[in-house]
C-alpha positions as CSV (number, residue, x, y, z in Angstrom):
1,X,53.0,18.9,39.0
2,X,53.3,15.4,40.2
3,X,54.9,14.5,43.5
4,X,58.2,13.4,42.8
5,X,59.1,17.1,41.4
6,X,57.8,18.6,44.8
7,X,60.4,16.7,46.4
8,X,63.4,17.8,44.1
9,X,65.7,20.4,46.4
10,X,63.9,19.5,49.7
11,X,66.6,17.7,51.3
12,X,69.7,20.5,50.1
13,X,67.2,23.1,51.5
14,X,67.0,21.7,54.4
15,X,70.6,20.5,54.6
16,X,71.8,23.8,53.9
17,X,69.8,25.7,56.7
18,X,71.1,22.9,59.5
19,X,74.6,23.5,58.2
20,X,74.8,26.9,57.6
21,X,76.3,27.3,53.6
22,X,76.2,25.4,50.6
23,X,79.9,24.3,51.4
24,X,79.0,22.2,54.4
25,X,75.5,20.9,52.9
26,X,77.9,19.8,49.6
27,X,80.1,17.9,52.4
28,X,77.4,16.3,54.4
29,X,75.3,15.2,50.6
30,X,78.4,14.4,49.4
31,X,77.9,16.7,46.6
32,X,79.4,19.7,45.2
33,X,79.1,23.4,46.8
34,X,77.9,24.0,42.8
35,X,75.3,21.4,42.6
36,X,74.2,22.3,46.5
37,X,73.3,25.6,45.2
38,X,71.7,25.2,41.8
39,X,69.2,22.7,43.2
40,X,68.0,25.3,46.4
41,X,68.3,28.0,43.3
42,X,65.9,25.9,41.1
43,X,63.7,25.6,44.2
44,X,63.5,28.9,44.8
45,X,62.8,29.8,41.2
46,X,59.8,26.7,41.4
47,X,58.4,28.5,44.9
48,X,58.4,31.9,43.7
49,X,60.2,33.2,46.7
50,X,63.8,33.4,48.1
51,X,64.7,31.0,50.9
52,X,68.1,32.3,51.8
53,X,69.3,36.0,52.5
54,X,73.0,35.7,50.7
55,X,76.0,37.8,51.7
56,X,79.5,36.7,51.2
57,X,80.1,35.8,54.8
58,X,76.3,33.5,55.5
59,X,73.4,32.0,54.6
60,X,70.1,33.3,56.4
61,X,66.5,32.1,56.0
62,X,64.0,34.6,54.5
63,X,60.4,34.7,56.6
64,X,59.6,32.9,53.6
65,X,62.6,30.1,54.4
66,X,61.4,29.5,57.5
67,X,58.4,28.6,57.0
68,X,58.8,26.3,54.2
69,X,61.9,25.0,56.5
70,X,59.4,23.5,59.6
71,X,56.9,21.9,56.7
72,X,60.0,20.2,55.2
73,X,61.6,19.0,58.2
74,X,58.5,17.7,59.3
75,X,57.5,15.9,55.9
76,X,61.2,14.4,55.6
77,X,60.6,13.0,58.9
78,X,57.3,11.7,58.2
79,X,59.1,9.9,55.1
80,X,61.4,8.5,57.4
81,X,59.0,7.2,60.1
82,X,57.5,5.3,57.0
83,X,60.6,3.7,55.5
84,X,61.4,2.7,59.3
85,X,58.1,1.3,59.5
86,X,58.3,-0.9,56.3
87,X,62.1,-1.9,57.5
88,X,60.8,-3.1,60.8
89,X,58.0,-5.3,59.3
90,X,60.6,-7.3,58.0
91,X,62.6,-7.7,61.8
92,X,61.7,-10.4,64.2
93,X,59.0,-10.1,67.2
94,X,60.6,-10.8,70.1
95,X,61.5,-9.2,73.7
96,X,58.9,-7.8,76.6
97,X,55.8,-6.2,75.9
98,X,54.3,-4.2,78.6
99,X,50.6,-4.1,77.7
100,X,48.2,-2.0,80.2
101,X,44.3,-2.8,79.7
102,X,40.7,-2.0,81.9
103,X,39.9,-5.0,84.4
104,X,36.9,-6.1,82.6
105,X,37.3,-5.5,79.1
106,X,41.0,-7.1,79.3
107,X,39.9,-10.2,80.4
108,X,37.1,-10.3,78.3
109,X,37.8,-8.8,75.1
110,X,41.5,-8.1,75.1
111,X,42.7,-11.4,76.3
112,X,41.9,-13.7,73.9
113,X,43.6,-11.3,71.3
114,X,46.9,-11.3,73.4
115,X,46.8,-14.7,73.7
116,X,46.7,-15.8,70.3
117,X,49.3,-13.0,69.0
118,X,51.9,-14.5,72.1
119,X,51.2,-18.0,70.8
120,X,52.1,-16.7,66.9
121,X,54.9,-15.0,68.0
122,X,56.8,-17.5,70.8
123,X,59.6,-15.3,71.2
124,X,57.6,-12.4,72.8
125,X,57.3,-12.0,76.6
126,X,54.2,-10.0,77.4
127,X,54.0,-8.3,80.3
128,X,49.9,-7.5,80.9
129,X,48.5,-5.5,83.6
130,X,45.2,-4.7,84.6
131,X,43.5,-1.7,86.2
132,X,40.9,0.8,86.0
133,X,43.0,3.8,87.1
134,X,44.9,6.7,84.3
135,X,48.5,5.3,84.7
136,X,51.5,7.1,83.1
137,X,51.5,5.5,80.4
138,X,55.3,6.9,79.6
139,X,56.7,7.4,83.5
140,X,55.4,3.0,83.6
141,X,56.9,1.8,80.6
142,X,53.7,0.9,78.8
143,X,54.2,0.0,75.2
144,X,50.5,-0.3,74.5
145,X,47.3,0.5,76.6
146,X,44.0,-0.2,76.3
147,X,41.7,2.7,77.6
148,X,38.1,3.4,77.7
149,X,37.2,7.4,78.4
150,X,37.9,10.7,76.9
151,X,40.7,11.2,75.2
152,X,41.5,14.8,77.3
153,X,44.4,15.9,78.6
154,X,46.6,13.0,77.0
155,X,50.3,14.1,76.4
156,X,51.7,15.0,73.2
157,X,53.8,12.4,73.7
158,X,51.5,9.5,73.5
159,X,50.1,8.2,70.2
160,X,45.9,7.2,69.9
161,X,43.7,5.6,68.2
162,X,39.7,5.7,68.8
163,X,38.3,1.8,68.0
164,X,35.1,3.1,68.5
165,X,32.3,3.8,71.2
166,X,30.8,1.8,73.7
167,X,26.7,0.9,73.5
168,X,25.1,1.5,76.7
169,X,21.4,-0.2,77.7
170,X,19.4,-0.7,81.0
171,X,19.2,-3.9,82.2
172,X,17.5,-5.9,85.3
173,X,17.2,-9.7,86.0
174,X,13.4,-10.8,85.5
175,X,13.0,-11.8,88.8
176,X,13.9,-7.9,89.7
177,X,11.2,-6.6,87.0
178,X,8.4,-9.2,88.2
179,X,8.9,-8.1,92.0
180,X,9.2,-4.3,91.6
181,X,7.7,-3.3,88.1
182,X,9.0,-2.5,85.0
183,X,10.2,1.4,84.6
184,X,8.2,3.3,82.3
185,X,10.4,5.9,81.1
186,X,14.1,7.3,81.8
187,X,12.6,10.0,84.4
188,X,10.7,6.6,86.4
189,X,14.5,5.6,86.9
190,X,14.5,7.3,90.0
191,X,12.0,5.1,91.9
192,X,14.1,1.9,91.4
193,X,17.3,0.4,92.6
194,X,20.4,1.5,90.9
195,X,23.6,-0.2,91.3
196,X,25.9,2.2,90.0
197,X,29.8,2.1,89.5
198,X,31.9,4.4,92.0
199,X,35.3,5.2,91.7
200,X,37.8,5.0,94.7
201,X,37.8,8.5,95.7
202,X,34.4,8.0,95.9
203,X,32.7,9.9,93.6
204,X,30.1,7.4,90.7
205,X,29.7,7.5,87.0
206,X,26.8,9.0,85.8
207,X,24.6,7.1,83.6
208,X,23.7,8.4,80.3
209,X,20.7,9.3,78.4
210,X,20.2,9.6,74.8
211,X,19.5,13.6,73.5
212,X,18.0,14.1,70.4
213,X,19.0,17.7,70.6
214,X,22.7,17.5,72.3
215,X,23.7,13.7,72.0
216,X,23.9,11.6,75.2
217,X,23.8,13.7,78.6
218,X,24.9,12.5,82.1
219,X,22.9,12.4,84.5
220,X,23.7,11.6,88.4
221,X,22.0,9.3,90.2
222,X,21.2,7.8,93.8
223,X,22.2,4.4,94.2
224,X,21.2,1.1,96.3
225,X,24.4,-0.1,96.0
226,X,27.8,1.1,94.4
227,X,30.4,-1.4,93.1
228,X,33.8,-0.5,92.0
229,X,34.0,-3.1,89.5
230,X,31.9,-3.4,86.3
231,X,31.8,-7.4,86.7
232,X,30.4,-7.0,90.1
233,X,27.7,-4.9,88.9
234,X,26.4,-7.5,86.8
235,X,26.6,-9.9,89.5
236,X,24.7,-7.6,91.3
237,X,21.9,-7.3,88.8
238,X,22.0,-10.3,87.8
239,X,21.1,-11.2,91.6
240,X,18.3,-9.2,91.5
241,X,19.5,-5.7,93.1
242,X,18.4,-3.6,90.9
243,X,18.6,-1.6,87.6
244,X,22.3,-0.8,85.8
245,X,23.4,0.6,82.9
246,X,26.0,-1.7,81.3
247,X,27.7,-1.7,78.2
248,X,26.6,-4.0,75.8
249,X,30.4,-5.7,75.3
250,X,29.9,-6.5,79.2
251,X,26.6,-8.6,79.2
252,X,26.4,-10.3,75.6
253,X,26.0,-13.6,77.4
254,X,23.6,-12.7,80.1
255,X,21.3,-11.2,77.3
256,X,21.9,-14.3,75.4
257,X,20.6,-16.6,78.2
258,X,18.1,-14.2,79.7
259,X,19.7,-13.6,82.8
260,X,19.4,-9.8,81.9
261,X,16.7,-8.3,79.8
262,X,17.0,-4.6,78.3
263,X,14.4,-2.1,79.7
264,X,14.0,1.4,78.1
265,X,15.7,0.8,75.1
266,X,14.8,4.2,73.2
267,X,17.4,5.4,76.3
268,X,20.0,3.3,75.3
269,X,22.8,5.6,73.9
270,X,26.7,5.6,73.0
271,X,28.9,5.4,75.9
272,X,32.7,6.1,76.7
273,X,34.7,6.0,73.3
274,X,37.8,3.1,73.5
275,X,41.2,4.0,72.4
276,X,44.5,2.0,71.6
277,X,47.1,4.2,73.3
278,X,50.9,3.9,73.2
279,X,54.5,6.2,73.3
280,X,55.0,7.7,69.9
281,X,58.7,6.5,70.7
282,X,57.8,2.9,70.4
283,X,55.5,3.3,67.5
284,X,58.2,2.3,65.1
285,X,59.2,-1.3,67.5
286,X,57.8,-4.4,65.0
287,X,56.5,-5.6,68.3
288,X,54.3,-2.6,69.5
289,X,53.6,-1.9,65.3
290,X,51.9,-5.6,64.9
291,X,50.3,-5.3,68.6
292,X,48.5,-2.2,67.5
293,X,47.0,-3.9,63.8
294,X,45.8,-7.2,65.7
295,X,44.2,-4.8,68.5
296,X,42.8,-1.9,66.0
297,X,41.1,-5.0,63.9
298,X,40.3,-7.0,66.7
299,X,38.9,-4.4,69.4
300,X,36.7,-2.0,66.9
301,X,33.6,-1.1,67.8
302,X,31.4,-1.0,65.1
């Protein structure tokens, strides 16, 4: 059957289970009580089941109603988020934009993005803020945020989108390596100087090691010094501290100029998985919709 005949007697189904009779679904279609009712009674004949207990006094769903009622209600409203979605491309991009992004990775990746979508769109007042904490994302007005962890315990509320996973290497400045020795394997870790990143209630990430078995596994680990910014820990290392593992987004340069070298690369593994993030009530704003394309192909993480 093609598509367009699943469709036929959807909307007077559903019509007549909101309003109670084929009379007041006639009145709210603007069609007859007649036609109301040969369409749901060509539906039904279609289905194979009845959809409506009649009496002479009302209407009732069958078990059989009811549950074809929630799938059409939800796939009319889909059909509706789309054509609201098409009809908002064509509306101008304008107003504040509340965008929420991680310290580091905002200014470094994120920024440039939001920068050039403001300049195309001069009529747009973005609103950016930066921080490493879980805000509420709905309770702070966020339209879009930017977010780099698990995905857990997000409301059904919010909207996501995962651009990907981080890659995650060991690193030291030479000058660390040619004073202390070069670790031989992931276990030889625990002999060097970490500079690990701590959170403010004062508990640290644990790095992660690749698992051929179970995938990457955390492990916690002793450090020399703990920094409560990513950017500082490459400061760190870079002054010769000690041994971090940093995404590889982070460091690009460094590696580039051979301020950081990668040690123990059969441990490099995947890291935290990045998400675009944003109230499924705004999904549907032409601002927050074009935001989310330049992000999604601008942020991925191949």
């Amino acid at each position: 059957m093609i598509p367009s005949e699943r469709l036929k007697g959807i909307e007077a189904f559903v019509c007549t289970a909101d309003a109670g009779s084929f009379t007041a679904a006639g009145l709210r279609l603007n069609l007859t009580n007649s036609a109301v009712s040969k369409s749901v009674a060509r539906l039904e004949a279609r289905l194979g089941h009845r959809l409506f207990e009649r009496t002479t006094r009302r209407l009732t769903l069958t078990d059989a109603g009811t549950a074809f009622y929630g799938t059409c209600v939800r796939v009319l409203g889909e059909l509706a988020d789309a054509e609201a979605v098409l009809a908002a491309h064509r509306s101008e991009i304008a107003g504040r934009l509340k965008v929420d992004l991680p310290v580091a990775f905002g200014r470094m990746r994120a920024m440039p993005l939001l920068l050039a979508f403001a300049d195309a769109h001069p009529n747009l007042r973005p609103h950016i803020t930066f921080t490493d904490r879980m805000v509420d994302i709905v309770e702070e007005g966020i339209d879009v945020a930017v977010r780099i962890g698990a995905s857990a315990g997000w409301a059904d509320d919010l909207g996501a989108r995962c651009l990907g996973s981080e890659h995650v290497i060991f690193c030291a400045a030479p000058a660390y390596l040619d004073r202390r020795g070069t670790p031989a394997s992931a276990d030889d870790l625990a002999r060097f100087d970490c500079i690990l990143y701590g959170r403010a209630d004062g508990s640290t990430i644990g790095w992660r090691f690749a698992d051929d078995t179970a995938g990457p596994r955390s492990r916690t680990m002793d450090g020399r010094m703990i920094l409560g910014s990513a950017e500082a820990q490459v400061g760190a290392v870079k002054a010769g501290f000690g041994i971090a593992q940093l995404a590889t987004w982070l460091i690009e340069a460094e590696l580039d100029r051979g301020e950081l070298v990668e040690i123990l690369p059969a441990s490099a593994t995947t890291g935290l998985p990045l998400h675009l993030v944003w109230p499924r009530s705004r999904q549907l704003s032409p601002k927050v919709d074009a935001l989310l394309a330049t992000l999604t192909t601008g942020l991925r993480i191949d």
